[in-house]
C-alpha positions in Angstrom: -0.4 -59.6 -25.1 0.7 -63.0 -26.2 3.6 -64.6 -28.0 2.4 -66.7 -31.2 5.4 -65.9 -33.2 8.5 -66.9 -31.5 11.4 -64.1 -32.2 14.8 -64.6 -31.6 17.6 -62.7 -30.5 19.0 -62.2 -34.2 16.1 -60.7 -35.5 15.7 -58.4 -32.7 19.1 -57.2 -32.8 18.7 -56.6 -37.0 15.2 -54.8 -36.4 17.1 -52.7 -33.8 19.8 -51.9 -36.1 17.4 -51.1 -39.4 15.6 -48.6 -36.9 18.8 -47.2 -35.1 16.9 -48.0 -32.4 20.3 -48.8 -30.6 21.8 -52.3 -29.6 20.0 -54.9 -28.5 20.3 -55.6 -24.2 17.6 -58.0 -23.1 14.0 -58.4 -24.4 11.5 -61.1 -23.4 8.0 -61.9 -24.4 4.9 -60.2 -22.7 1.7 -62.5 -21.4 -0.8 -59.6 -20.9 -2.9 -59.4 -23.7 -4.2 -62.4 -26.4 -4.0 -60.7 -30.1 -0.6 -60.3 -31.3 2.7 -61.5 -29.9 4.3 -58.9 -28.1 8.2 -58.5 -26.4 9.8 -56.1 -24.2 13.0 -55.2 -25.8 16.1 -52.9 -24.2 18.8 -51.6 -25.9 21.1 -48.8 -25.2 19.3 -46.3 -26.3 15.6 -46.8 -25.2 13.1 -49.3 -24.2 10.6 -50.7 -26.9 7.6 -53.0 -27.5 8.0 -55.0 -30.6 4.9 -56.5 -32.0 4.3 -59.0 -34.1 0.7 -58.9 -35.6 -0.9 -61.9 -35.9 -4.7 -61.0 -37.5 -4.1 -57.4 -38.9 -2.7 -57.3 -42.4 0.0 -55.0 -44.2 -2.8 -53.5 -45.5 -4.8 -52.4 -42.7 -2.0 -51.7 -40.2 -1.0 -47.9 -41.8 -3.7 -46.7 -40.3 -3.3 -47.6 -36.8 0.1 -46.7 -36.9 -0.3 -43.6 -38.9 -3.0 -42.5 -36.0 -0.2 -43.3 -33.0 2.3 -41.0 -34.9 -0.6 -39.0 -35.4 -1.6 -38.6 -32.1 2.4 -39.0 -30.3 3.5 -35.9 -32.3 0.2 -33.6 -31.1 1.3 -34.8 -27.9 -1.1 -36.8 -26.7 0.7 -39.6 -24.5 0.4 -42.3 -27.2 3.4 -44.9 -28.3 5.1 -43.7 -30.7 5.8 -46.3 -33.9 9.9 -46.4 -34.8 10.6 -45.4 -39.0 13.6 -46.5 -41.1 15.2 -43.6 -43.2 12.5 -43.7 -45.5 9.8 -43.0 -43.0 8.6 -46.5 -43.3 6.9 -47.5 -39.7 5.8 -51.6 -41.0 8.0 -53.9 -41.3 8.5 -57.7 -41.4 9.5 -60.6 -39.4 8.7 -64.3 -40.5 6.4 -62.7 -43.4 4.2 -61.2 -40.8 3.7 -57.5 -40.3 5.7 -55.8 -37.2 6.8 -52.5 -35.6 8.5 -51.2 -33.0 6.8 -48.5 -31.0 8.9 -46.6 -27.6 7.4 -48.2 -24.4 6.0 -45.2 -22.3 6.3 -44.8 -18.6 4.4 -45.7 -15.5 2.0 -48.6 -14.5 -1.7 -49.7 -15.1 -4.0 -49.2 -12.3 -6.2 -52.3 -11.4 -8.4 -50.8 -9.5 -9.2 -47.0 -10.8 -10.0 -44.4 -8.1 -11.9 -41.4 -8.8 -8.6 -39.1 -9.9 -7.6 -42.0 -12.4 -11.4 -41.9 -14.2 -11.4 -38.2 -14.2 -8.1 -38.3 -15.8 -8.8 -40.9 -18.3 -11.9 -38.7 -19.3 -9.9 -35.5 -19.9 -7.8 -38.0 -22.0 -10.2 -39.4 -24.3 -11.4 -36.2 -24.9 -8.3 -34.9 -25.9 -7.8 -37.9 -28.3 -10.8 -37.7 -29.6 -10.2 -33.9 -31.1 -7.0 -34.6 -31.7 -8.0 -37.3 -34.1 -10.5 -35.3 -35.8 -8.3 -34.1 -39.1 -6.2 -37.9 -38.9 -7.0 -38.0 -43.1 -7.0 -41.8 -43.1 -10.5 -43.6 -43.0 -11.2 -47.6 -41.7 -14.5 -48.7 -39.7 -14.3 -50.6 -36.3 -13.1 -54.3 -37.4 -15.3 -55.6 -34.5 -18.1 -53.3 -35.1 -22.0 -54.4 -35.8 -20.8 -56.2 -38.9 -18.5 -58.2 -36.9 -21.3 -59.3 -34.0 -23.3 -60.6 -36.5 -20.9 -62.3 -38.0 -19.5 -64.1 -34.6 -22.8 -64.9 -32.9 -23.8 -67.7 -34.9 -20.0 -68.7 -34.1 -20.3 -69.0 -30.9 -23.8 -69.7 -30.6 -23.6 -73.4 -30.9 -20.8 -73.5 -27.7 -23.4 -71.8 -25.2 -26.3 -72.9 -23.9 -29.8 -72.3 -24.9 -30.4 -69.8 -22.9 -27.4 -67.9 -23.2 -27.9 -68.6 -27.5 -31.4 -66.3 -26.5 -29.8 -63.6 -25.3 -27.1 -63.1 -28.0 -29.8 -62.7 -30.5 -32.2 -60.5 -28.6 -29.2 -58.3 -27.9 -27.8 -59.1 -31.6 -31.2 -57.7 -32.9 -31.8 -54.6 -30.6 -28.5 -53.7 -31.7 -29.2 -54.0 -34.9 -32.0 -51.8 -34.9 -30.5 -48.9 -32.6 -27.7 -48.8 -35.4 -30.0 -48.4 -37.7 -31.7 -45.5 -36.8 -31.2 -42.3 -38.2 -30.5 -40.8 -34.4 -27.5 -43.3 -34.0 -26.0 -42.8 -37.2 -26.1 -38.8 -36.7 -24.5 -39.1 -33.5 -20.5 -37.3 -34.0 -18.1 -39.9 -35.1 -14.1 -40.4 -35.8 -11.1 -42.4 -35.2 -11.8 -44.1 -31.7 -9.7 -46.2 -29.6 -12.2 -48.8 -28.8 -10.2 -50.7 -26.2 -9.0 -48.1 -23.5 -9.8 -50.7 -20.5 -8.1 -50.2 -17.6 -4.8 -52.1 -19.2 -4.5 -50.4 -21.4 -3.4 -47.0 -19.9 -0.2 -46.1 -17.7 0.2 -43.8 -14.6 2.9 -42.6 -12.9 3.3 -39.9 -9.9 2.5 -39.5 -6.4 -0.8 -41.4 -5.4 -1.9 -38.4 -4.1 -1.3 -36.7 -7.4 -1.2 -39.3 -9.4 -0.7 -38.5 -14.0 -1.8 -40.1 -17.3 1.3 -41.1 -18.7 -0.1 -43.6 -21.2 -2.3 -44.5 -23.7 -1.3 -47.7 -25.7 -2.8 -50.9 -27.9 -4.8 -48.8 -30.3 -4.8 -52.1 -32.7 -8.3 -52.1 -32.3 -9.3 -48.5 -33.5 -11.4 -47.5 -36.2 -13.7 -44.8 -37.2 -16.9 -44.8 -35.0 -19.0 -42.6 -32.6 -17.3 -41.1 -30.3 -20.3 -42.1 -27.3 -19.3 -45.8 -28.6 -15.6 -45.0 -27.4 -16.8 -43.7 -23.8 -19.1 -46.9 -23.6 -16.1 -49.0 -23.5 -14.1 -46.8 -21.1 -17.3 -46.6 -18.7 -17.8 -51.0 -18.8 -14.3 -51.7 -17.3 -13.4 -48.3 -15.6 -16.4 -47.7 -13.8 -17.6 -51.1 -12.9 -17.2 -53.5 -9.8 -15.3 -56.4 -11.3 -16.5 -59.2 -9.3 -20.5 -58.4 -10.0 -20.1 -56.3 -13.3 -22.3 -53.3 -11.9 -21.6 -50.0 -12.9 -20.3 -47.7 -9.9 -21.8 -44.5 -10.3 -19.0 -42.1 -8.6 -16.8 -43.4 -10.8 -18.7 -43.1 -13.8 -19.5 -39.3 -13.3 -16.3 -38.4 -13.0 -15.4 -39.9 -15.9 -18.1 -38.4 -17.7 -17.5 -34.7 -16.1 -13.9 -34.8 -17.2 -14.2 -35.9 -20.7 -17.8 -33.1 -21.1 -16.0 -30.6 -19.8 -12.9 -31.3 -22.4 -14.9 -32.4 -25.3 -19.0 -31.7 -24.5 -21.1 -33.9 -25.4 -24.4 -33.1 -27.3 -28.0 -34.3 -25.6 -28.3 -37.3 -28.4 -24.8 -38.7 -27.0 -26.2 -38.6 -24.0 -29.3 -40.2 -24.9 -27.4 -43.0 -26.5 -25.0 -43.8 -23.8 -27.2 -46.5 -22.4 -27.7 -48.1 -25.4 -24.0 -47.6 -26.6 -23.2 -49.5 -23.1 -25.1 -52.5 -24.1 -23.2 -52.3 -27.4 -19.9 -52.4 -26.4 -20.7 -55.2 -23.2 -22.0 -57.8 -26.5 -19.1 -56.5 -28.4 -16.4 -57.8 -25.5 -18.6 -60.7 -24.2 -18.6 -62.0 -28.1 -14.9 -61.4 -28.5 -14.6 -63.7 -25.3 -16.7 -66.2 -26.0 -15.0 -66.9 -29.1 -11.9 -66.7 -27.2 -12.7 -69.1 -24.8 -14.3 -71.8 -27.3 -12.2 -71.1 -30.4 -8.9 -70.6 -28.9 -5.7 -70.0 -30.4 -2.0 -71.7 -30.1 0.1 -69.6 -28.1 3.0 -69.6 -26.2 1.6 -67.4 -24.0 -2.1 -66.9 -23.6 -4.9 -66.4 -21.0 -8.2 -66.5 -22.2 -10.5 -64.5 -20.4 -13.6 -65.3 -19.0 -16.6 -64.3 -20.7 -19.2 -64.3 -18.3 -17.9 -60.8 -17.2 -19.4 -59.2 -19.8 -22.7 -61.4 -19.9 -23.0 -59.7 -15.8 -22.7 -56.3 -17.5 -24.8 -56.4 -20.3 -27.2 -57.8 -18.0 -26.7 -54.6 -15.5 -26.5 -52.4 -18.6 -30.0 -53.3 -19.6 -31.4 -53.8 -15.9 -30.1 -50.6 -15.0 -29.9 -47.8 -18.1 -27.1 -45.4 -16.3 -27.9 -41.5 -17.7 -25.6 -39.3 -16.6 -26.6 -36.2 -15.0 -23.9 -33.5 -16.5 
């Protein structure tokens, strides 16, 4: 989270009040993330996340909010966006799209044990069928069409032999999208961006629950291997070296199979999937990091992350034994 968009107190408190959403008590701006400008905001009768979107249009944002009220009222443990009396759930602040979604309980784990990836697997699953009938259509925004579009972005602000391997990777991706054995593989609404910060626990340690699944401005309709992919990079890898830790991994994996099973061509792909969404976040960085925006609040992060697990992802294809 960032804060681009500077909102004051008076346009809190009138947000609040369209949304009887209660009366406005405190609310402060969030550093977290680096997309849209974000606050905490507390009023009498709840606690709320007000975002400001700062890339996403009117036009595009119904479906990622119609797929959290979607997915909130199956009961999945998703943020719920806040309506007016008409139903409406978008709204406006200085001519830029905004909602107001309930902030959900419990904390995100910064290192994940082997309960937390097992839980986040049983999760995904569960979002992932729950998504199925979601009527409303839109493609991952930072897809295949959007990797080819940002490497010769970002190209010229690398060196040469980092430049190499965004186009060998860039082109093998290319060509494992196109085959007919990727683009059969099951598909629907995906999250896309469940890393580690993105979800909430709360409960004993010993016992510990899922209370949260949040920042779905990123979802689209894709393959649902693509989704696990993502999960697998930052849940089930050692931060410092970007190597995938194995445990981990399988638990994940056994959780969400045993919710949700996957066919033998998902499995097959998973390797491949991996390298997929390792360019996908190392582009996003890169372009971060070079091409940065004005913010209030922002933290880059560092790209070379990603480059280490792409680089293990293609040193060492990970197939799960389920």
């Amino acid at each position: 989270m960032a804060v681009y968009t500077e909102v004051d107190v008076a346009t809190a408190e009138a947000l609040l009040r369209t949304l009887d959403a209660g009366t406005l008590t405190s609310m402060h701006g969030c550093a977290g993330g680096i997309e849209n400008t974000n606050y905490f905001v507390h009023s009498d009768r709840g606690d709320w996340v007000l975002t400001v979107f700062e890339r996403l249009g009117f036009e595009q944002l119904p479906f990622y909010l119609g797929l959290m009220q979607h997915l909130a009222r199956k009961g999945l443990p998703v943020p719920e966006p806040r309506t007016d009396a008409t139903g409406n759930f978008l709204h406006a602040i200085a001519g830029k799209p905004a909602s107001l979604v309930n902030l959900l309980p419990g904390e995100s784990i910064a290192t994940p044990m082997l309960a937390h990836c097992s839980l986040l697997g049983v999760t995904l699953a569960h979002l992932h069928t729950a998504a199925l009938d979601y009527p409303h259509q839109q493609p991952n925004l930072r897809g295949i069409a959007w990797w080819t579009q940002t490497v010769p972005v970002v190209r010229p602000h690398v060196s040469a032999a980092l430049a190499q391997r965004l186009d060998e990777e860039l082109d093998f991706q290319q060509r494992f999208h196109a085959a007919a054995s990727t683009q059969s593989l099951p598909r629907g609404p995906v999250h896309a961006d469940l890393f580690r910060d993105n979800a909430l626990f709360d409960g004993p340690p010993d016992a510990p629950r899922l209370s949260g699944v949040f920042d779905f401005y990123f979802a689209g309709v894709d393959h649902h291997v693509y989704d696990l992919a993502v999960c697998v990079n930052d849940w089930c890898v050692d931060l410092s070296t970007g190597r995938l830790e194995p445990q981990r991994a399988e638990a994940l994996l056994r959780a969400y199979h045993l919710h949700r099973p996957m066919s033998a061509a998902e499995l097959r792909a998973l390797p491949a999937m991996r390298r997929a969404a390792a360019l996908r976040f190392w582009l996003s960085r890169l372009a971060d990091w070079h091409l940065p925006r004005e913010a209030a609040l922002l933290k880059p992060k560092d790209p070379v992350h990603f480059e280490r697990v792409l680089v293990d992802c293609i040193a060492q294809p990970w197939h799960p034994a389920l």
